[in-house]
LOTORLUM-966153 format. One record per residue (C-alpha): x, y, z; residue in three letters; residue number from 1. Coordinates in steps of 0.2 Angstrom, whole numbers, plus 2048, in hexadecimal, padded with zeros to 3 digits. Example, Ala and Ser with C-alpha at 12.3 -4.5 7.8 and 13.67 -1.06 7.14 Angstrom:
<nodes>
NODE east north  up resn resi
NODE  83E   7EA 827  ala    1
NODE  844   7FB 824  ser    2
</nodes>
This chain:
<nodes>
NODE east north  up resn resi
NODE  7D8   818 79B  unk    1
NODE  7CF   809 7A4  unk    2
NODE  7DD   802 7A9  unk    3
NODE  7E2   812 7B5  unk    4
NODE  7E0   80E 7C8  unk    5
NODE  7E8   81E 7CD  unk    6
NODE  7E9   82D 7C8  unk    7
NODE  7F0   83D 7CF  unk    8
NODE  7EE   84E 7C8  unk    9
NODE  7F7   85C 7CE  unk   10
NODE  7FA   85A 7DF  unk   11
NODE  800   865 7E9  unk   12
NODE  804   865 7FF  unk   13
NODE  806   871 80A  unk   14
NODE  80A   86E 81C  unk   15
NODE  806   87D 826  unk   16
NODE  810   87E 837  unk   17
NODE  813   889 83B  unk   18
NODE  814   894 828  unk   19
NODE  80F   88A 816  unk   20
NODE  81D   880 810  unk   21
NODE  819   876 7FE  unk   22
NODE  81E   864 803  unk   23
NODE  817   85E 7F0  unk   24
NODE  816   868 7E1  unk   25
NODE  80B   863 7D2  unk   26
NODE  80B   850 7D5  unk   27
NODE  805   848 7C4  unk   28
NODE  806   836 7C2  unk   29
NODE  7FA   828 7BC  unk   30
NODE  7FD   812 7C0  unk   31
NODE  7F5   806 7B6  unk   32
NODE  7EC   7F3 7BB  unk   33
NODE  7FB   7E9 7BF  unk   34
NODE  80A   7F5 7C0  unk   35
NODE  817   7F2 7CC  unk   36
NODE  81C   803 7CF  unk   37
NODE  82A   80A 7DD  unk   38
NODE  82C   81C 7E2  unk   39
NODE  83E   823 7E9  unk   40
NODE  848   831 7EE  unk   41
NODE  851   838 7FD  unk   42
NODE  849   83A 80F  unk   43
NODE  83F   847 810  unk   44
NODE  83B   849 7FE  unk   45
NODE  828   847 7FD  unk   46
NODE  827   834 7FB  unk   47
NODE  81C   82F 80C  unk   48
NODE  811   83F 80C  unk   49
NODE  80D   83B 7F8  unk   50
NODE  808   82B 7FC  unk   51
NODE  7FE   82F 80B  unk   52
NODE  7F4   83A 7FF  unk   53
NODE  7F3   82D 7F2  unk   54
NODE  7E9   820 800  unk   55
NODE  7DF   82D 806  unk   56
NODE  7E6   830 817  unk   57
NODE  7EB   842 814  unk   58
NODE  7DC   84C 80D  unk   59
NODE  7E6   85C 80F  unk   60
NODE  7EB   85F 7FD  unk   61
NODE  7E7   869 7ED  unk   62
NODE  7E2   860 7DC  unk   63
NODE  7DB   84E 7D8  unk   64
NODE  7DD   83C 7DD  unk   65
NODE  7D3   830 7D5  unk   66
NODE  7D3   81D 7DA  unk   67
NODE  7CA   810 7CD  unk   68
NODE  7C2   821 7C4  unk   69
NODE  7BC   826 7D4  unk   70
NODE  7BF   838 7D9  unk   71
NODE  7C6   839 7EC  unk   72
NODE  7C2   84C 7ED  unk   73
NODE  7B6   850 7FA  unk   74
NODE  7B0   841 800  unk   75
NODE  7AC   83E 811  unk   76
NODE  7B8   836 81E  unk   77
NODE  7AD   827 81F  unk   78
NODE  7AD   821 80D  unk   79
NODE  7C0   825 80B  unk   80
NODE  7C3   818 81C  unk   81
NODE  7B7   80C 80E  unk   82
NODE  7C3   811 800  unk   83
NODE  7D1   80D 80A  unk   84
NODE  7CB   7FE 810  unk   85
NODE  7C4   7F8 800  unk   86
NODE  7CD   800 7EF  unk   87
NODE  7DF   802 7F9  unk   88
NODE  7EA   7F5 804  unk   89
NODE  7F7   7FC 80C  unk   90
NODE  80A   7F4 816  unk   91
NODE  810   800 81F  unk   92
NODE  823   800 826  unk   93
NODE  820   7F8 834  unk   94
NODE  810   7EA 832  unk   95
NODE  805   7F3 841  unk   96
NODE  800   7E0 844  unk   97
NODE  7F4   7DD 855  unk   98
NODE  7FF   7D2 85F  unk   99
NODE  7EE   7CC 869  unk  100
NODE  7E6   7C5 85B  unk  101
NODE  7ED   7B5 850  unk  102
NODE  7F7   7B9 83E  unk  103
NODE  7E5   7B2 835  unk  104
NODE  7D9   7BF 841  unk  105
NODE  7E4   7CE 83B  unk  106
NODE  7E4   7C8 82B  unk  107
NODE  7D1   7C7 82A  unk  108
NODE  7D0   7D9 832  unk  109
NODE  7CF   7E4 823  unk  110
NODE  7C1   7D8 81B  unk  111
NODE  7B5   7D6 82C  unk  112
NODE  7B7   7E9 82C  unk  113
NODE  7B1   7EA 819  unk  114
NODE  7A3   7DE 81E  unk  115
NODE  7A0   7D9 80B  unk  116
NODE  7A1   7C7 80F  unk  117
NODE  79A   7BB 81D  unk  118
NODE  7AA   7B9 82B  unk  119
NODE  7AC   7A7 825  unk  120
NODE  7B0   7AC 812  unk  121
NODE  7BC   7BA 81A  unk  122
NODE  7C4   7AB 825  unk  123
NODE  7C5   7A2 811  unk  124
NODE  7CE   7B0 809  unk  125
NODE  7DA   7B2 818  unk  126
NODE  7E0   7A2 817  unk  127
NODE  7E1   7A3 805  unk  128
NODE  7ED   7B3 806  unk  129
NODE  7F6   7AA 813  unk  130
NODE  7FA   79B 809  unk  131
NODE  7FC   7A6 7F9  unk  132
NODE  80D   7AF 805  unk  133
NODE  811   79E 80B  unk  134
NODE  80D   7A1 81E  unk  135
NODE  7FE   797 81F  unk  136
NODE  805   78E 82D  unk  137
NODE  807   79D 838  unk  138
NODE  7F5   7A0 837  unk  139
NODE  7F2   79C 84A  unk  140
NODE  800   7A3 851  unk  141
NODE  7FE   7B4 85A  unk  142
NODE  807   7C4 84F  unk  143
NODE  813   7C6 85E  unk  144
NODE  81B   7B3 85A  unk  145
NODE  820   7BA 84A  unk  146
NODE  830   7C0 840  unk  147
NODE  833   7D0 83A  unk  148
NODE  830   7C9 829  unk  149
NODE  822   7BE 82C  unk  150
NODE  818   7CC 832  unk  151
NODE  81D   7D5 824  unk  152
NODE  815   7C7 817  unk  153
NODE  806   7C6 824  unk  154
NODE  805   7DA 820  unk  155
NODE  804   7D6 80F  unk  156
NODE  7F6   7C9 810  unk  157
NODE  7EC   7D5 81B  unk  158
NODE  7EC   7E2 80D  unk  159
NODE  7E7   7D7 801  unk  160
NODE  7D9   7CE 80B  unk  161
NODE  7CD   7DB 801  unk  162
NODE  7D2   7D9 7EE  unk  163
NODE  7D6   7EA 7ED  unk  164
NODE  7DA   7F5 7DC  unk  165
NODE  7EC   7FA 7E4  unk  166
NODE  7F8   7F4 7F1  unk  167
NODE  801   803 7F8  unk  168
NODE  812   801 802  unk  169
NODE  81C   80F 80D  unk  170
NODE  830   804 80F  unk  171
NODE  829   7F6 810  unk  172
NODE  839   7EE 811  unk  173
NODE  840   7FB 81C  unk  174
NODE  841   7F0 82A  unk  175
NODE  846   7DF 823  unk  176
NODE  856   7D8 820  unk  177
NODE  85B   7D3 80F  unk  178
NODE  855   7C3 80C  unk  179
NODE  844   7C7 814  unk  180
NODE  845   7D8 809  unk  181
NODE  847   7CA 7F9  unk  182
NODE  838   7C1 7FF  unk  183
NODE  82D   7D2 7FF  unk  184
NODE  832   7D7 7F0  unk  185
NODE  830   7C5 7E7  unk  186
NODE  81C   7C5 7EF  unk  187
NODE  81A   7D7 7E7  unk  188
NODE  821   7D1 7D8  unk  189
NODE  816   7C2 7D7  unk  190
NODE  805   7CC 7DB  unk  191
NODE  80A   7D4 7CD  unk  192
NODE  80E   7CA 7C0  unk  193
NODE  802   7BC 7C3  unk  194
NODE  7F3   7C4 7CB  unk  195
NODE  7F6   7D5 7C4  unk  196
NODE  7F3   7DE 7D4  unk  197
NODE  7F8   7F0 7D2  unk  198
NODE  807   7F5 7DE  unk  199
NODE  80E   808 7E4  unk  200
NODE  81E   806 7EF  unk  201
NODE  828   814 7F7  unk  202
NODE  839   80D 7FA  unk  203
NODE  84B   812 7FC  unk  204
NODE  850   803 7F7  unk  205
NODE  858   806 7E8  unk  206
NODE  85B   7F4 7E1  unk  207
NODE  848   7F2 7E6  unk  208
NODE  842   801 7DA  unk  209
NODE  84F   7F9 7CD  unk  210
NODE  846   7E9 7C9  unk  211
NODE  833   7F1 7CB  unk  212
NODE  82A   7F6 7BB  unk  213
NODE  82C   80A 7BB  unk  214
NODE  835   813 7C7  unk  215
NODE  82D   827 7CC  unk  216
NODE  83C   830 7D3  unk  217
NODE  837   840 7E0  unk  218
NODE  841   84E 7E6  unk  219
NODE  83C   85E 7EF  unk  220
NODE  82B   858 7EF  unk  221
NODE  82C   856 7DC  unk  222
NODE  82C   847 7D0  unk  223
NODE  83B   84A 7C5  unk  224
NODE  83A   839 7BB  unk  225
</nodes>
């Protein structure tokens, strides 16, 4: 049981526009430290909306989350953003990178936010995570000089400037071409095997699902697998 990171209990969705359709119907899943875990199924099927729920940006729901123990029911908006920001890093689709600031500076984002550290140590650990993704030497370039798939590794690095419990990804590879999707996956395979970071990826990828360590199939706003 201490090993659980995140648990889901029973979760259901409703969107209401303009009359109540059940988008997620009894949603009940748990990941362990370390897990490399893929979710799949078609468009439309429940995928993005569960994991939106899962990191806390969708509070509109029925039943329990819980992230490191920690029950996400009713808590206010403001400790959510710190749960996000500390518990939960996220790569979306497209990186959401600030083209006016350098690679490192975006980077470091998260962790000035967090404030836990003086910005020096922040500055530390960025370059550490660049290093780590083996784009160190972008670190004073601006976002905008980038490829597709360097921003996507400095994504990557950004959320894990704060250590957190779980990395959480919506397509991640979505945008990338194969051998950049390879890269991406090899990185997530690392943080998993070697610093036994915790990992939930929604993909249609299916080759990508293949080689993870469980695969949680949806359909109809159901898991059937």
């Amino acid at each position: 049981m201490d090993d659980i990171i995140l648990e889901a209990r029973h979760i259901n969705k409703y969107f209401h526009d303009p009359v109540d359709v059940k988008v997620l119907s009894d949603i009940n899943f748990s990941i362990n430290k370390g897990e490399f875990v893929t979710v799949t199924g078609k468009s439309g099927c429940g995928k993005s909306t569960m994991l939106y729920i899962l990191s806390t940006m969708d509070t509109d729901y029925e039943g329990a989350l819980f992230i490191d123990h920690v029950p996400m029911a009713n808590k206010p908006e403001p400790e959510l953003a710190r749960v996000r920001n500390e518990k939960i890093g996220f790569v979306f689709q497209f990186h959401y990178l600030l083209s006016e600031f350098s690679v490192l500076h975006n980077v470091m984002l998260p962790g000035l936010k967090l404030a836990k550290y003086p910005a020096q140590e922040i500055e530390k650990h960025a370059m550490e995570r660049l290093n780590m993704l083996d784009i160190g030497r972008l670190a004073y370039k601006k976002a905008n000089q980038l490829s597709g798939g360097e921003k996507q590794r400095v994504a990557i690095a950004r959320a894990l400037i704060n250590d957190p419990c779980i990395i959480m990804a919506d397509e991640p590879t979505g945008n990338l071409d194969k051998k950049n999707s390879e890269i991406v996956f090899d990185i997530f395979r690392q943080l998993a095997g070697e610093r036994k970071q915790t990992l939930l990826i929604v993909t249609h990828d299916q080759e990508f699902a293949a080689r993870t360590d469980r695969i949680i199939k949806m359909e109809d706003g159901r898991i059937i697998k």
